[in-house]
N, C-alpha and C positions, 0 to 999 in steps of 0.2 A: 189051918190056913184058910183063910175068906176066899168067895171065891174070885177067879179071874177071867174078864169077858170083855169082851167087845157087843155092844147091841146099841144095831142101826135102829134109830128113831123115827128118822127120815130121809127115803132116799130116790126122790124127785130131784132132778136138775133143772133148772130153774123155776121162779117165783109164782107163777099162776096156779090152781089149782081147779079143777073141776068138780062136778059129784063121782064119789067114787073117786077119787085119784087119790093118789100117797102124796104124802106131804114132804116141804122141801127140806132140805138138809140138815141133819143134827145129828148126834152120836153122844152114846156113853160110852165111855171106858170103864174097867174097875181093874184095879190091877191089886192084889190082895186085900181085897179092900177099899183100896182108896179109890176116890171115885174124882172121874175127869170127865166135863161136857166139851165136846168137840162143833163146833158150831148151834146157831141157834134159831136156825131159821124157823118159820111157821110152824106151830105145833109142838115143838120141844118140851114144853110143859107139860105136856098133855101124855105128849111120849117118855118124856122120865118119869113121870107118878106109874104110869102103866108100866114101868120096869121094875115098882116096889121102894125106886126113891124117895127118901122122905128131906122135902125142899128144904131145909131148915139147915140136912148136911149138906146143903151147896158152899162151894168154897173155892175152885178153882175152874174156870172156863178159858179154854182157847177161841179163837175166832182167826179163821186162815186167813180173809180178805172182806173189802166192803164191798160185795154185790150183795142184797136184801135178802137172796133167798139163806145167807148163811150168819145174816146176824138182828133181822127184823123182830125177830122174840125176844132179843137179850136182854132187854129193857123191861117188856113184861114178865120175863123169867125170873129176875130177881126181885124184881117188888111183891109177885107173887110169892115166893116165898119168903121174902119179908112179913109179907101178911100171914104165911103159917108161921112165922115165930121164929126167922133166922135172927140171930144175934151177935153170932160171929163174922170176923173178916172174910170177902170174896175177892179173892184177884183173878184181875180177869186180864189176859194177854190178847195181844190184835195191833194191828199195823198203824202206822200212824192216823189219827184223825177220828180213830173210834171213840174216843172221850168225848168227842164235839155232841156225837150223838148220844153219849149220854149225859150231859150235861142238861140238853136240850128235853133227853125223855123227862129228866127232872124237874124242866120249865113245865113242862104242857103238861105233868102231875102233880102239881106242885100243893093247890088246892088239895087235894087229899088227902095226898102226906101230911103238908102239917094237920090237918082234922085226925087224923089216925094218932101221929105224935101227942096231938094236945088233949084228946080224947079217949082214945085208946093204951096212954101209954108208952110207945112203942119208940126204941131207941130209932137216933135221926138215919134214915136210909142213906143219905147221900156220904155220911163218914164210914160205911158199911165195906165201900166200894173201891179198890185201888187199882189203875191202871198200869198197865207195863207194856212199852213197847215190845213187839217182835222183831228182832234182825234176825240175818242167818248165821248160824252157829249156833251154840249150846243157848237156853232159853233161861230153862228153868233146872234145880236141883232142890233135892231135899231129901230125905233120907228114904230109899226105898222106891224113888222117882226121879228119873234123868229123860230132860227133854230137849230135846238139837230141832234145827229148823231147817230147811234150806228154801232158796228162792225159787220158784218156779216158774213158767211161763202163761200168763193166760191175760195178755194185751185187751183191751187196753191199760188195766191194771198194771201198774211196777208191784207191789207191795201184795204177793201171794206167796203163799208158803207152804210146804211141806212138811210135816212133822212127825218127830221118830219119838216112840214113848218108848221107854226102857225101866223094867221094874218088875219084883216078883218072881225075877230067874224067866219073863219075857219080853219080848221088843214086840211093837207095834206101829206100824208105818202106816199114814195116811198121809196121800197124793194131794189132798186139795186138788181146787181148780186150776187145769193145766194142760198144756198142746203135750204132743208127744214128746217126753226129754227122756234121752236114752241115760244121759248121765242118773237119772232117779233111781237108774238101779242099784249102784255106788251107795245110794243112800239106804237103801231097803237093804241092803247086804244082809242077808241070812235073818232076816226077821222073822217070826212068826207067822206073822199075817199082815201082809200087805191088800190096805184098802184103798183102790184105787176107782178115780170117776171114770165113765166111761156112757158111750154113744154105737149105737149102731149105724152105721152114715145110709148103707140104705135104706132107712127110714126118714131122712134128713129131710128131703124134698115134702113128704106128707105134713111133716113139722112144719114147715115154713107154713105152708098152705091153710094150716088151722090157724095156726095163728094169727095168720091174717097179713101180714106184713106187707108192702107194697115193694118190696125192693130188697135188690141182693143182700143188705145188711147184715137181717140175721142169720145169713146162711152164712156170711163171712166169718162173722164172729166164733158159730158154733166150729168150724173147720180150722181156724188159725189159734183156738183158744181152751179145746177141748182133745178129748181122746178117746180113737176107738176101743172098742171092747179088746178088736184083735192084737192092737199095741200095749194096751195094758199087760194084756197078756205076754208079751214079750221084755215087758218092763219085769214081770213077776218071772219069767224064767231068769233072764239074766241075772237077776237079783241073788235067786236059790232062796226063794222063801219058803216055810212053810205051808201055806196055806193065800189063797185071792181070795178076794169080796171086790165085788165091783156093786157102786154105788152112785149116786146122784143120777140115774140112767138117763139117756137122753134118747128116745121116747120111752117115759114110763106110762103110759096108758093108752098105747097105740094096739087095739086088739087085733090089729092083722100080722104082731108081734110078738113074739111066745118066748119062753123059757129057753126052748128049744133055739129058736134064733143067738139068741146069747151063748148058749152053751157049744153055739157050732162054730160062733167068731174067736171063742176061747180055747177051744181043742185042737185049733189048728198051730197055735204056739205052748201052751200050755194044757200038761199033764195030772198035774197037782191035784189036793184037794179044792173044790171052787163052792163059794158062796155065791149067788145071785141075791143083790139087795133085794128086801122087803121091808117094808116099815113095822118095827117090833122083831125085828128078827137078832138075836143073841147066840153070837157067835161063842163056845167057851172056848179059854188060852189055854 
């Protein structure tokens, strides 16, 4: 049997990036074998070949919602590995309106492609590519892989999703962006490993402050749209999972923020085994 993992690519929340910081959101899955990219934000390319993927077996990507930090690679994620030599079909799943963007990545590369096509050789990229809406409820199937959705909440967005991979004799739940929904537990039901985003909120205030912001804003947003560490963690007891990974952290490069702070928001609800995101970090199922 191949093996079965989970490995964070990237697990920054939200889109900016400093020197030194981890990069925004992306994941692999591999579930005996088969292999599933989970968003695509910044760096995911970079961060799959450094997991030993070779781009060409790309073939299936999910994309939970349209904020940038989870789908601004997608577009160079596949032509790159069009240009290492993919040739077979990629379906990619995501919420309505994700096709526009790539439609569009295809306008603003377009010069290339055909140079590549007419020069190169190379089957046309844009028949490579198949869209599939996500609703909630079951997604996807195929032999050895069952995928369900559910709606989650993280305003102003309607169209965010939760999704449960099921395959390999494991389940794997990932939260996506999302306020605290106690119902996600229902959904995670006895999964392996539930990977859920999550925020330190004492740190919240410092956040605002770097960034720069002029006004309550983005401190609204991160509070009506995200979730603590400590509620995560109460999403993963209720559930009776397995194993927590908490991901997209919100502060990921605040150094007056430790390990230690995370692992004390989490132990206060949750006993479990616990991952703390790192970018490159592979979780085995």
């Amino acid at each position: 049997m191949a093996d079965s993992y989970l490995a964070l690519l990237g697990t920054k929340g939200g889109p900016s990036v400093r020197p030194k910081s981890t990069m925004p959101t992306s994941s692999l899955l591999c579930l005996d074998g088969r292999l599933v990219v989970v968003d695509c934000g910044l760096g995911v390319t970079r961060g799959l070949v450094d997991q030993g993927m070779q781009l060409e077996a790309l073939s299936l990507i999910f994309i939970t919602h349209l904020h940038s930090d989870h789908y601004l690679e997608l577009g160079p994620l596949i032509h790159t590995a069009w240009t290492t030599g993919l040739k077979t079909p990629v379906v990619v799943y995501g919420p309505a309106g994700l096709e526009d963007y790539w439609q569009a990545f295809l306008t603003s590369m377009a010069a290339d492609i055909v140079l590549r096509i007419e020069d190169e050789g190379r089957v046309d990229l844009a028949g490579l590519v198949e869209f599939r809406t996500i609703e909630a409820g079951s997604v996807h199937q195929e032999e050895g892989l069952d995928v369900t959705a559910m709606r989650v909440v993280h305003p102003p967005l309607v169209d965010c999703f939760a999704l449960r991979f099921a395959g390999a004799g494991r389940t794997v739940v990932m939260s996506g962006d999302t306020a605290y929904l106690p119902e996600l537990a229902a959904f995670a039901r006895a999964a392996d490993l539930l990977v859920h985003e999550a925020m330190l909120a004492a740190a919240l205030p410092a956040l605002v402050a770097r960034v720069g912001t002029s006004n309550d804003k983005l401190m609204n947003h991160l509070t009506r749209s995200h979730t603590t560490a400590g509620d995560a963690a109460r999403i993963a007891a209720a559930a009776g999972v397995g194993a927590l990974a908490l991901h997209h952290l919100i502060p990921s490069d605040d150094p007056d923020y430790t390990p230690d702070d995370w692992q004390a928001a989490v132990s206060q609800h949750w006993s479990g085994p616990f991952h703390l995101g790192r970018d490159g970090l592979r979780i085995p199922l």
